[in-house]
PQR file of N, CA, C, O and H, with PARSE charges and radii, in Angstrom:
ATOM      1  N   UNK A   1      63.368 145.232-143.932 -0.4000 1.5000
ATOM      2  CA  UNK A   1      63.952 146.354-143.204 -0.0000 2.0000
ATOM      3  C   UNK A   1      62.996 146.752-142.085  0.5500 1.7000
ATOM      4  O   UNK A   1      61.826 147.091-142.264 -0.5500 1.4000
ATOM      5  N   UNK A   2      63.610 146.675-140.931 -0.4000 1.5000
ATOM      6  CA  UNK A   2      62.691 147.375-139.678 -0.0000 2.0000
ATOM      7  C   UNK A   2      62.378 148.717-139.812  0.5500 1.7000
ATOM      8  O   UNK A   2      63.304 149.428-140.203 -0.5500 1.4000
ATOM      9  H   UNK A   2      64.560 146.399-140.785  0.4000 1.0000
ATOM     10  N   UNK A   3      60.949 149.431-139.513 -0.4000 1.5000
ATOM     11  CA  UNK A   3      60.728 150.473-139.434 -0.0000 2.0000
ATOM     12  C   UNK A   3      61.021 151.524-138.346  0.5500 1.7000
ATOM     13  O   UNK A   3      61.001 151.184-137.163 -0.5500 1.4000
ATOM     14  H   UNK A   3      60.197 148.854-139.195  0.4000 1.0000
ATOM     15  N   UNK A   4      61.219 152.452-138.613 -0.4000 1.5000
ATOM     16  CA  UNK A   4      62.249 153.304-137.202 -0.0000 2.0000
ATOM     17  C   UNK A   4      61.058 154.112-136.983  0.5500 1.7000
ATOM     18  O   UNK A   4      60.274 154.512-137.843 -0.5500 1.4000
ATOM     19  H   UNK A   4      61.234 152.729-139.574  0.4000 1.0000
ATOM     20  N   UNK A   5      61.018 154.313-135.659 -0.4000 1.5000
ATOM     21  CA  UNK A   5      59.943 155.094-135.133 -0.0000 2.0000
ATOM     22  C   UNK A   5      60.511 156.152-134.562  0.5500 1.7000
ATOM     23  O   UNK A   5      61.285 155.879-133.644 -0.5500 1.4000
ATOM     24  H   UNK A   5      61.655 153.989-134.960  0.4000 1.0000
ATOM     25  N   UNK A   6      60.286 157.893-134.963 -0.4000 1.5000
ATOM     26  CA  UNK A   6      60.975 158.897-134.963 -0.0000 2.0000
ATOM     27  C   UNK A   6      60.539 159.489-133.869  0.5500 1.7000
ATOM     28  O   UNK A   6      61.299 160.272-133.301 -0.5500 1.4000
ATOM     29  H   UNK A   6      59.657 158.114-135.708  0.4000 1.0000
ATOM     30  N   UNK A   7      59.292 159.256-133.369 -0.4000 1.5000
ATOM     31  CA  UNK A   7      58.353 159.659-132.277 -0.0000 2.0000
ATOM     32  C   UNK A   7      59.152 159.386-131.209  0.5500 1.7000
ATOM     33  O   UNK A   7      59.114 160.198-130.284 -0.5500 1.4000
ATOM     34  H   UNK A   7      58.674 158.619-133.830  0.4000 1.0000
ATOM     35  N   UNK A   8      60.085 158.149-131.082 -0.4000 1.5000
ATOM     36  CA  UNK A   8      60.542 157.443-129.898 -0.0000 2.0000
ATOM     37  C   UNK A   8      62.065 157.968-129.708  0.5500 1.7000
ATOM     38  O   UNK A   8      62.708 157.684-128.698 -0.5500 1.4000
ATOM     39  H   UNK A   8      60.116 157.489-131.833  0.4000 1.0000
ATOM     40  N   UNK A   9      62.659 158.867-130.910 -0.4000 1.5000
ATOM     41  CA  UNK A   9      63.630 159.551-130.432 -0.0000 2.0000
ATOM     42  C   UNK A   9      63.530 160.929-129.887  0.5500 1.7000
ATOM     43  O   UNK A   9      62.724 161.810-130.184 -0.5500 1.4000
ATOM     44  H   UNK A   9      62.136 159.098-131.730  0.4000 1.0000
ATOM     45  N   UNK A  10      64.727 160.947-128.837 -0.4000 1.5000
ATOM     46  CA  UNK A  10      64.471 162.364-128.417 -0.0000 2.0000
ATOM     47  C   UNK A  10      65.544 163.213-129.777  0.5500 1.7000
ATOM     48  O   UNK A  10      66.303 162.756-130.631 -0.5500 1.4000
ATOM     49  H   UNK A  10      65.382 160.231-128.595  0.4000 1.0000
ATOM     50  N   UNK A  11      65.119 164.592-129.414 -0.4000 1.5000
ATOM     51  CA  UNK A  11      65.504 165.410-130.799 -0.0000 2.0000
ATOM     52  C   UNK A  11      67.091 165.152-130.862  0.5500 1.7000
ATOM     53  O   UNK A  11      67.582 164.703-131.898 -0.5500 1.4000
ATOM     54  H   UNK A  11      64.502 164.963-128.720  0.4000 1.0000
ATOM     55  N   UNK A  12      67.926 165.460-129.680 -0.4000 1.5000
ATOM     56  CA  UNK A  12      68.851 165.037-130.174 -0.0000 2.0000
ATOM     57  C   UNK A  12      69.639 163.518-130.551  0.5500 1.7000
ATOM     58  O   UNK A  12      70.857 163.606-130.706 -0.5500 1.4000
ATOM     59  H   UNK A  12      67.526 165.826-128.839  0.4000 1.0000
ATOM     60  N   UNK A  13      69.016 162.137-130.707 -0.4000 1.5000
ATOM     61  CA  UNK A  13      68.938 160.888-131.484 -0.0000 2.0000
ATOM     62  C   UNK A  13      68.432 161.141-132.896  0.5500 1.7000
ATOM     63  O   UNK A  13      69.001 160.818-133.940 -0.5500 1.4000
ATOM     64  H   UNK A  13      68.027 162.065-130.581  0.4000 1.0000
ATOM     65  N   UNK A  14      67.012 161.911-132.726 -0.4000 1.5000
ATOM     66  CA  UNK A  14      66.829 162.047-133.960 -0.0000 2.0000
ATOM     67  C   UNK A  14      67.691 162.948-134.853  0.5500 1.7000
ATOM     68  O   UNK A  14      67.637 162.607-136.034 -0.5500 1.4000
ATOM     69  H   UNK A  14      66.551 162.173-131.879  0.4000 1.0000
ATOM     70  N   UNK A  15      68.462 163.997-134.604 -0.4000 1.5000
ATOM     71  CA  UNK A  15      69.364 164.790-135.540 -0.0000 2.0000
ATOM     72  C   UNK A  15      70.497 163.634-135.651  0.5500 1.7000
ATOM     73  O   UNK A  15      70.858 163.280-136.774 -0.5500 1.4000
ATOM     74  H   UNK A  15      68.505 164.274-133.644  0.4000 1.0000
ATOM     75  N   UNK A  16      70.885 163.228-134.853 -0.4000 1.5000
ATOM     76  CA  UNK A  16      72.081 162.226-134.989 -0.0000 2.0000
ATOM     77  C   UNK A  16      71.706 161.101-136.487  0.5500 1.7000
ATOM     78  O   UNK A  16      72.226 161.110-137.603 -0.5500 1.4000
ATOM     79  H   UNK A  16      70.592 163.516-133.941  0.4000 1.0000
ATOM     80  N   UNK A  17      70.549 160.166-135.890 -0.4000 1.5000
ATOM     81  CA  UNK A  17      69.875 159.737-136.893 -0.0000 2.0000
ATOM     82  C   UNK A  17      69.833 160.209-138.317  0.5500 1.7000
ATOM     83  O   UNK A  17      69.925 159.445-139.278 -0.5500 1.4000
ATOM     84  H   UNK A  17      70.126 160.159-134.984  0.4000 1.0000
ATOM     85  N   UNK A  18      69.713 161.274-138.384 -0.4000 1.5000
ATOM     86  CA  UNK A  18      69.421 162.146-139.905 -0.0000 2.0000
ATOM     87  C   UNK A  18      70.600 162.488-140.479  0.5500 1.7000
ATOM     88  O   UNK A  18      70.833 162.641-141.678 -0.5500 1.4000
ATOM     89  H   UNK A  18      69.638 161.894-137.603  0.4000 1.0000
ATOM     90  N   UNK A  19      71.476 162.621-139.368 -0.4000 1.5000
ATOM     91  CA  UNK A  19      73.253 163.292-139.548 -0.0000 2.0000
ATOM     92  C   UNK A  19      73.565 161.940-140.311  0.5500 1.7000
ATOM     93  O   UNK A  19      74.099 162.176-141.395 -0.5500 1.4000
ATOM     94  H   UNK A  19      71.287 162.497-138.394  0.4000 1.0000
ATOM     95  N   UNK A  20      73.359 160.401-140.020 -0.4000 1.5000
ATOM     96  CA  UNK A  20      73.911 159.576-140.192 -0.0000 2.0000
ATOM     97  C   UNK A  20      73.489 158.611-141.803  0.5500 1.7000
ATOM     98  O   UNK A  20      74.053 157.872-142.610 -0.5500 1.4000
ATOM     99  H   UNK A  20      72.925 160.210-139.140  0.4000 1.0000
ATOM    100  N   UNK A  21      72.249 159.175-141.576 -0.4000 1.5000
ATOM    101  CA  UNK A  21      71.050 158.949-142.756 -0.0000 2.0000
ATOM    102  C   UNK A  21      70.749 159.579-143.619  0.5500 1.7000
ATOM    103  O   UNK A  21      69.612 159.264-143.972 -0.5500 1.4000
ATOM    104  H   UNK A  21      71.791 159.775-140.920  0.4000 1.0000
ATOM    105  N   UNK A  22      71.337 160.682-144.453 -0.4000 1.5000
ATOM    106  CA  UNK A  22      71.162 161.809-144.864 -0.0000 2.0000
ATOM    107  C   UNK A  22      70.585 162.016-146.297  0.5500 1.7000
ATOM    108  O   UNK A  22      70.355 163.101-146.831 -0.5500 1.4000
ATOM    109  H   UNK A  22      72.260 160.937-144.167  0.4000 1.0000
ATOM    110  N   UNK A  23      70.305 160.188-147.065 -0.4000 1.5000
ATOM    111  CA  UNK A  23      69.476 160.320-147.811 -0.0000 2.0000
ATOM    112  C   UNK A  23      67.933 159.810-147.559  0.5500 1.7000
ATOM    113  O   UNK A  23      67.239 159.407-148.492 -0.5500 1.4000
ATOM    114  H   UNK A  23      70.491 159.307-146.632  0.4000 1.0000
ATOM    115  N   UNK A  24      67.500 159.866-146.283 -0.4000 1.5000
ATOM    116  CA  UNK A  24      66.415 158.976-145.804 -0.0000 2.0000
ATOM    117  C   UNK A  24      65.622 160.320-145.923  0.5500 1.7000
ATOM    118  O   UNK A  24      65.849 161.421-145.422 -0.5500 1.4000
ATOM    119  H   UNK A  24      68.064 160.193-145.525  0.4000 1.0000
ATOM    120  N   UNK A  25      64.529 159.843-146.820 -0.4000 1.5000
ATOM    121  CA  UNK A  25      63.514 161.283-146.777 -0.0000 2.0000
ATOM    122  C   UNK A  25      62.524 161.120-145.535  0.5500 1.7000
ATOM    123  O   UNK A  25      61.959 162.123-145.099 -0.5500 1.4000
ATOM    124  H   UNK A  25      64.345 158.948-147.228  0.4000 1.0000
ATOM    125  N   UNK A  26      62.319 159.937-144.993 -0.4000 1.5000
ATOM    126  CA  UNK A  26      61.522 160.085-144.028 -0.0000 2.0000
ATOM    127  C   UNK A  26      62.023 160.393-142.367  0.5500 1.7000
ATOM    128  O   UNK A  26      61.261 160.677-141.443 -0.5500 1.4000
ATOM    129  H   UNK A  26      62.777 159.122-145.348  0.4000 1.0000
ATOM    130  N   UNK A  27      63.288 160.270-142.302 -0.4000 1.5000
ATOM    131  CA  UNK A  27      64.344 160.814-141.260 -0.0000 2.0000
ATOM    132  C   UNK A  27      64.069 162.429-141.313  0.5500 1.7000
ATOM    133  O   UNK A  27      63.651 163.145-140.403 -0.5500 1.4000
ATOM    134  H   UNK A  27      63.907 160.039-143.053  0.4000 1.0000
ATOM    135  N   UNK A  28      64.437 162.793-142.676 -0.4000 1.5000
ATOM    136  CA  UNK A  28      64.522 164.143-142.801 -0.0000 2.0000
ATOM    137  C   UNK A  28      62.767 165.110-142.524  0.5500 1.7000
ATOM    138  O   UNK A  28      62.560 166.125-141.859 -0.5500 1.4000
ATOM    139  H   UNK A  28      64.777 162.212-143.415  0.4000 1.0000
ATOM    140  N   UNK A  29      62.147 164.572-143.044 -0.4000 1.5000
ATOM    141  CA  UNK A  29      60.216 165.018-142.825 -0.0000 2.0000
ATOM    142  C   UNK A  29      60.624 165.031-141.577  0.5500 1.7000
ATOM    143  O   UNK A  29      60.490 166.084-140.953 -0.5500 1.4000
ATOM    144  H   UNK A  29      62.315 163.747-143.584  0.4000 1.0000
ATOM    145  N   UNK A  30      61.248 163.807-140.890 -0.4000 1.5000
ATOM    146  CA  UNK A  30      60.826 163.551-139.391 -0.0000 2.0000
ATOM    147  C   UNK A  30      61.530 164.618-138.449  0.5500 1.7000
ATOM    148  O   UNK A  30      60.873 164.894-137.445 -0.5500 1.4000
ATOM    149  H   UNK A  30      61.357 162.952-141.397  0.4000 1.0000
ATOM    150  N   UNK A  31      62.426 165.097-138.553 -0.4000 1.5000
ATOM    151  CA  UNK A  31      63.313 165.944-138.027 -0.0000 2.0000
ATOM    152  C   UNK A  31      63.056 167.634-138.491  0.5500 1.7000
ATOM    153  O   UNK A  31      63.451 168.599-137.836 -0.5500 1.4000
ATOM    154  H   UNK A  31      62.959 164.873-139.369  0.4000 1.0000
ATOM    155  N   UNK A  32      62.489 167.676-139.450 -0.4000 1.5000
ATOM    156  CA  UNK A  32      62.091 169.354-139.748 -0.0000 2.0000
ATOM    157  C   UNK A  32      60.439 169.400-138.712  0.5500 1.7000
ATOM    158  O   UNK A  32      60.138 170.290-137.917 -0.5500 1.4000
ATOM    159  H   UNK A  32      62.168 166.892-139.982  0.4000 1.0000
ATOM    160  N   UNK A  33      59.651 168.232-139.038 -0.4000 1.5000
ATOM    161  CA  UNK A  33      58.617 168.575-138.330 -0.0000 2.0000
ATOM    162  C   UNK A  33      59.120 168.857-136.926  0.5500 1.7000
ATOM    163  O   UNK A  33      58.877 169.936-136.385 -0.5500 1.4000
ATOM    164  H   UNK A  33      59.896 167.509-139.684  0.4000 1.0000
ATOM    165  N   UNK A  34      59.692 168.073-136.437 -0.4000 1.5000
ATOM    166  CA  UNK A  34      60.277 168.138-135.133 -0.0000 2.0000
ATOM    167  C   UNK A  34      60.951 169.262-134.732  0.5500 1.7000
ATOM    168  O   UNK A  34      60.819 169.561-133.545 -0.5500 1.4000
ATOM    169  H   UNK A  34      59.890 167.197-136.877  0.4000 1.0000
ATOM    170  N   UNK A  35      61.707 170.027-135.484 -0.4000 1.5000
ATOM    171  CA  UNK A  35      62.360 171.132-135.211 -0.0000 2.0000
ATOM    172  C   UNK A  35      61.150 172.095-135.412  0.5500 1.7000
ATOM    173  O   UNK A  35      61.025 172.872-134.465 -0.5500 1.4000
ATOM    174  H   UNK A  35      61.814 169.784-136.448  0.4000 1.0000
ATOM    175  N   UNK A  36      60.048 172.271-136.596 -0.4000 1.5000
ATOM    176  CA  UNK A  36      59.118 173.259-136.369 -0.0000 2.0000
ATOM    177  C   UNK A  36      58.093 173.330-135.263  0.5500 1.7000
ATOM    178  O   UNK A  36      57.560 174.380-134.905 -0.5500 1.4000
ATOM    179  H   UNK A  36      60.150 171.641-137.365  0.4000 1.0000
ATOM    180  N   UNK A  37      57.887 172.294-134.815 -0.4000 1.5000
ATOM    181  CA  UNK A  37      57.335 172.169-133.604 -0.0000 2.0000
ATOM    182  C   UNK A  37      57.459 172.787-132.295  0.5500 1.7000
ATOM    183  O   UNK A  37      56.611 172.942-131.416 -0.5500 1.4000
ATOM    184  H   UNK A  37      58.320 171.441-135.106  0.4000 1.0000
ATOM    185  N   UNK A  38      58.916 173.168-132.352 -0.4000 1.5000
ATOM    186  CA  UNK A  38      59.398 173.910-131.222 -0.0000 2.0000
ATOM    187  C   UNK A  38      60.210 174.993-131.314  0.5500 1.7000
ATOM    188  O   UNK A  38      61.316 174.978-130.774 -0.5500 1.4000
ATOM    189  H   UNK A  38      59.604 173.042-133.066  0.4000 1.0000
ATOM    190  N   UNK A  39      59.729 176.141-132.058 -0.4000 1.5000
ATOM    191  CA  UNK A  39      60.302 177.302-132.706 -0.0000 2.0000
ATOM    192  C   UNK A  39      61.201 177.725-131.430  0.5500 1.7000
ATOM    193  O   UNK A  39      60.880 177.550-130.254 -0.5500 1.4000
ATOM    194  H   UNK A  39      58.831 176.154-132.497  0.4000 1.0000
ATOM    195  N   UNK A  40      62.518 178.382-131.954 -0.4000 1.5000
ATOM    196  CA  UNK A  40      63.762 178.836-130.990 -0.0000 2.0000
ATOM    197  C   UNK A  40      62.847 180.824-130.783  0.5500 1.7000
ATOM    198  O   UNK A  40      62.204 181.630-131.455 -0.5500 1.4000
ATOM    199  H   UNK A  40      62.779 178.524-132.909  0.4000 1.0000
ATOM    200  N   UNK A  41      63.426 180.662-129.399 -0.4000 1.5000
ATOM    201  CA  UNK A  41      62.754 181.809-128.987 -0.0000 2.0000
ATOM    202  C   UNK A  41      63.890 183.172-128.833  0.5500 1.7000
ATOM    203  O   UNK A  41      64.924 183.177-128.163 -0.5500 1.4000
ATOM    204  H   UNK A  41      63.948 180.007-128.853  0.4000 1.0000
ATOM    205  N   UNK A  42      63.299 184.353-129.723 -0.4000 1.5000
ATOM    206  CA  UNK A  42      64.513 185.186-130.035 -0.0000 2.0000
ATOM    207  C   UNK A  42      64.513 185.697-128.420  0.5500 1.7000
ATOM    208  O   UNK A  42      63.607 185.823-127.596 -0.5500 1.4000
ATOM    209  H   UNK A  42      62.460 184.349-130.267  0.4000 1.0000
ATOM    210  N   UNK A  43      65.745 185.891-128.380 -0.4000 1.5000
ATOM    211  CA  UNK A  43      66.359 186.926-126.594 -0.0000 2.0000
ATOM    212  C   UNK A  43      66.341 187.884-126.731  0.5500 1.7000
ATOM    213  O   UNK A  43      66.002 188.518-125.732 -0.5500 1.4000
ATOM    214  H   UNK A  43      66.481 185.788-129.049  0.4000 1.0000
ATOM    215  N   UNK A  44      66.674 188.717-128.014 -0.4000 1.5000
ATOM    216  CA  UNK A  44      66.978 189.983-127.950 -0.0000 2.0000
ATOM    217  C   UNK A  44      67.463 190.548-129.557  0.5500 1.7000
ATOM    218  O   UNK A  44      68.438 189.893-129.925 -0.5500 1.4000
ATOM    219  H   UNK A  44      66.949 188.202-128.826  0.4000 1.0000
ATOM    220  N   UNK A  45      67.064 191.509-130.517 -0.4000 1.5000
ATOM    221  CA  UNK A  45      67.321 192.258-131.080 -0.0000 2.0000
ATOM    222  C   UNK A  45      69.040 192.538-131.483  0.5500 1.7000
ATOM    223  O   UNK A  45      69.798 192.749-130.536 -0.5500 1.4000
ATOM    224  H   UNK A  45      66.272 192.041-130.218  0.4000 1.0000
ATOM    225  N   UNK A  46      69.200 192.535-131.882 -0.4000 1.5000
ATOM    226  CA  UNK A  46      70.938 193.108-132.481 -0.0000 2.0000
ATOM    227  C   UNK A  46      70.855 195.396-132.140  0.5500 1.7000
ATOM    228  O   UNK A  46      71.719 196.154-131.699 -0.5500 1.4000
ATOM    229  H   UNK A  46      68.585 192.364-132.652  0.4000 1.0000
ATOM    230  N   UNK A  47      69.600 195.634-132.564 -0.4000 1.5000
ATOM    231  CA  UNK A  47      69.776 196.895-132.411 -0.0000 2.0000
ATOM    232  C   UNK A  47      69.093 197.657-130.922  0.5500 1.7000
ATOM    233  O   UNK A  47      68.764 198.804-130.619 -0.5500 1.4000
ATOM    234  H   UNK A  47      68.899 195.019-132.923  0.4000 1.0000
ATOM    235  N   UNK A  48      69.098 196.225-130.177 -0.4000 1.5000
ATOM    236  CA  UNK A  48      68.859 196.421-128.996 -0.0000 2.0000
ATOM    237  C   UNK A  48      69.765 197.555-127.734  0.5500 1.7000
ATOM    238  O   UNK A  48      70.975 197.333-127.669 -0.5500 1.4000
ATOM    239  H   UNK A  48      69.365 195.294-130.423  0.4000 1.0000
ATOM    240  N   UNK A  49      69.301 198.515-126.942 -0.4000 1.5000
ATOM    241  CA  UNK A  49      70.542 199.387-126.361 -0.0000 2.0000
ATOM    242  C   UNK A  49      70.688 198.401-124.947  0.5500 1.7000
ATOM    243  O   UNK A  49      71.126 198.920-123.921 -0.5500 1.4000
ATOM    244  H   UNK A  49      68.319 198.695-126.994  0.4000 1.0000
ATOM    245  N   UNK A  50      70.341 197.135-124.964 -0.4000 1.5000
ATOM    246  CA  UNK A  50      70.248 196.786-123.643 -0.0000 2.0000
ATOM    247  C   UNK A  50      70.875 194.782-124.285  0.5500 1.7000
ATOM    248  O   UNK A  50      70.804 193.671-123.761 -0.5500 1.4000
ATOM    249  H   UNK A  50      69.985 196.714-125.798  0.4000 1.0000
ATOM    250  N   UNK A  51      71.287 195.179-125.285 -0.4000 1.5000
ATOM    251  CA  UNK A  51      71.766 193.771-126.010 -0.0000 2.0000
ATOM    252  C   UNK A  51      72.647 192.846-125.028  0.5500 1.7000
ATOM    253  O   UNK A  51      72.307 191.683-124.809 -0.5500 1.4000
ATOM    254  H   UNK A  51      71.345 196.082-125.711  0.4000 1.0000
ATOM    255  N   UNK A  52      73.761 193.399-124.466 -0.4000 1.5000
ATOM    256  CA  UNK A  52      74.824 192.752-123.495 -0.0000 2.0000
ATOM    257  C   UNK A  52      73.822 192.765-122.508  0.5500 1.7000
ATOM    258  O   UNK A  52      72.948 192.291-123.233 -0.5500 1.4000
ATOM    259  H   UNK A  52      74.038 194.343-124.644  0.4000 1.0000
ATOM    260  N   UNK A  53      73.079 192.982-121.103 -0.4000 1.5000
ATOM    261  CA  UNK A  53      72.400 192.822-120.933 -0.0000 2.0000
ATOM    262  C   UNK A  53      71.511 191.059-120.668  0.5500 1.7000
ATOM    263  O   UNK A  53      71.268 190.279-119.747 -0.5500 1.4000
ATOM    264  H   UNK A  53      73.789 193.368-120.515  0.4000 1.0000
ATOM    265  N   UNK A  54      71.375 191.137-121.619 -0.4000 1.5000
ATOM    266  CA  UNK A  54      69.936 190.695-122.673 -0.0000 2.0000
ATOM    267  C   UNK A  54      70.449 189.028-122.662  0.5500 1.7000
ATOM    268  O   UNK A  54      69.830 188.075-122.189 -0.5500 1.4000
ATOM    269  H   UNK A  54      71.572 191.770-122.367  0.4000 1.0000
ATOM    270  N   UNK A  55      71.512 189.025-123.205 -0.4000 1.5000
ATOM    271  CA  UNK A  55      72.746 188.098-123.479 -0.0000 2.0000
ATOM    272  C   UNK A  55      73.314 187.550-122.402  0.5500 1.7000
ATOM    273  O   UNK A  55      73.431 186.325-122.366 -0.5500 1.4000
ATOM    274  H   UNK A  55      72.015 189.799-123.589  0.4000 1.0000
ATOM    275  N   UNK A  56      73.692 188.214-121.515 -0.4000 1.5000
ATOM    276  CA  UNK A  56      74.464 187.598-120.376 -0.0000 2.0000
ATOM    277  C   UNK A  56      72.726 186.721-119.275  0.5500 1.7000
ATOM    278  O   UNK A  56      72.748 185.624-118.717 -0.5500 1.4000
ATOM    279  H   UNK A  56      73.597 189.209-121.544  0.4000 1.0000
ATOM    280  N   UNK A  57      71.687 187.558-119.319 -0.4000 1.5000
ATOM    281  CA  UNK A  57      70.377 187.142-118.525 -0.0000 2.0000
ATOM    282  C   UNK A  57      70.116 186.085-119.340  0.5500 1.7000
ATOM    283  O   UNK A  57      69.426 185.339-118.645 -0.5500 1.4000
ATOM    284  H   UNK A  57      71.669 188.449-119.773  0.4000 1.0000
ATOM    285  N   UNK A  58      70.241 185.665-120.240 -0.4000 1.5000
ATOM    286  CA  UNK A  58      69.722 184.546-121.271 -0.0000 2.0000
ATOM    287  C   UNK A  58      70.600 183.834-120.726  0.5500 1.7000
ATOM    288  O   UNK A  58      70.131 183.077-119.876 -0.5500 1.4000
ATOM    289  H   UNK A  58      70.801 186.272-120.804  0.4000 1.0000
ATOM    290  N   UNK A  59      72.288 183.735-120.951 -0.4000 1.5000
ATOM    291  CA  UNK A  59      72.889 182.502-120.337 -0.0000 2.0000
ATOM    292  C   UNK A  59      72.781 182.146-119.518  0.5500 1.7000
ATOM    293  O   UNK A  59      72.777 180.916-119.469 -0.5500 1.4000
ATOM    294  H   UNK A  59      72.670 184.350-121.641  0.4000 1.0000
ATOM    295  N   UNK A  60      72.604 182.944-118.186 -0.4000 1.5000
ATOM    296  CA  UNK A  60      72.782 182.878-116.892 -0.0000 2.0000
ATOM    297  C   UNK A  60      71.155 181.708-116.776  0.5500 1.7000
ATOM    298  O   UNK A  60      70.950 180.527-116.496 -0.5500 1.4000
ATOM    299  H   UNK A  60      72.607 183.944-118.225  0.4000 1.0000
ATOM    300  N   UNK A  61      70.583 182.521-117.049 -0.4000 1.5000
ATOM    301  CA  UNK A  61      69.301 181.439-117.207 -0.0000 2.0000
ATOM    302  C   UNK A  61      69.268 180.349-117.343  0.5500 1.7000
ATOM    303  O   UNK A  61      68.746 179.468-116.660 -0.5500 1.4000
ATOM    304  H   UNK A  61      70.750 183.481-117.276  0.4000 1.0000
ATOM    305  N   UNK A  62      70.005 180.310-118.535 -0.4000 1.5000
ATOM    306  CA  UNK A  62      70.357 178.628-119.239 -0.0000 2.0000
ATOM    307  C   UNK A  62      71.284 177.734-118.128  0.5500 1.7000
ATOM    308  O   UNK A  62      71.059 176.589-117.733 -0.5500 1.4000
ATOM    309  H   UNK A  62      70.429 181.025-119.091  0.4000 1.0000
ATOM    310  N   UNK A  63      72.119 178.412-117.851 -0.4000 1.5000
ATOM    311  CA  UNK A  63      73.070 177.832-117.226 -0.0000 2.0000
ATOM    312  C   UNK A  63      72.204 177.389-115.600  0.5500 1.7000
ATOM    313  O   UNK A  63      72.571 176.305-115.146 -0.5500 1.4000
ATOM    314  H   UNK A  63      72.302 179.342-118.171  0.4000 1.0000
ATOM    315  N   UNK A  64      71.569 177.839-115.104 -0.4000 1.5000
ATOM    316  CA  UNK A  64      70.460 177.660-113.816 -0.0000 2.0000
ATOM    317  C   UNK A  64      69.787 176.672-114.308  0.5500 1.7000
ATOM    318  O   UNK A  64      70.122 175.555-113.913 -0.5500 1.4000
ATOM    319  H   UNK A  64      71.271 178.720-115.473  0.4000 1.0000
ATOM    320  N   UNK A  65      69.086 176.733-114.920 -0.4000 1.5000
ATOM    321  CA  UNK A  65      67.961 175.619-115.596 -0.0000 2.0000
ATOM    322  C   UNK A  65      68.734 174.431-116.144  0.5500 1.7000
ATOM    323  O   UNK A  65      67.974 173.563-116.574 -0.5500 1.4000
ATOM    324  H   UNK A  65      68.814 177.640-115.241  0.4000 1.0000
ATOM    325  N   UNK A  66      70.216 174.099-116.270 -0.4000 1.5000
ATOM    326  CA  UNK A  66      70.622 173.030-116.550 -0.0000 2.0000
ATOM    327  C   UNK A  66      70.673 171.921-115.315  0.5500 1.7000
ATOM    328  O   UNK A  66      70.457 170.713-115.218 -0.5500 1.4000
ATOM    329  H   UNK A  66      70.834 174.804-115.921  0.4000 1.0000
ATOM    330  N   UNK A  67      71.132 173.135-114.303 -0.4000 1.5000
ATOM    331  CA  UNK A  67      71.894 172.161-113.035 -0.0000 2.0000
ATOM    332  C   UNK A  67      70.567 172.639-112.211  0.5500 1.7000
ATOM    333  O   UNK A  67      70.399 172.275-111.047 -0.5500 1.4000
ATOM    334  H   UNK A  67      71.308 174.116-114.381  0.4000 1.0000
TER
END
């Protein structure tokens, strides 16, 4: 069996990979490290008074930084 090198996927191959592989324990190590590596960054609070706001500047962002 060839060895798969997890390093050489980008994250989304590697979730695909794991989606497809789902008893491979070393897919799975490989994909949590990978996801802790790059913690999701909170936007904003729920009991925030500036939440909508907060929400619409986050997409708008996203949506700039794509194109």
């Amino acid at each position: 069996m060839n060895q798969i090198n997890y390093a050489t996927m980008t994250d989304e191959e590697l979730k695909d990979y794991f989606l497809k592989h789902r008893n491979n324990k070393a897919a799975l190590q490989a994909y949590l490290d990978r996801i802790n590596q790059n913690p999701k960054q909170v936007i904003v609070n729920p009991d925030d008074p500036n939440f909508d706001e907060k929400i619409q500047a986050a997409i708008l962002s996203k949506l700039q930084n794509k194109n």
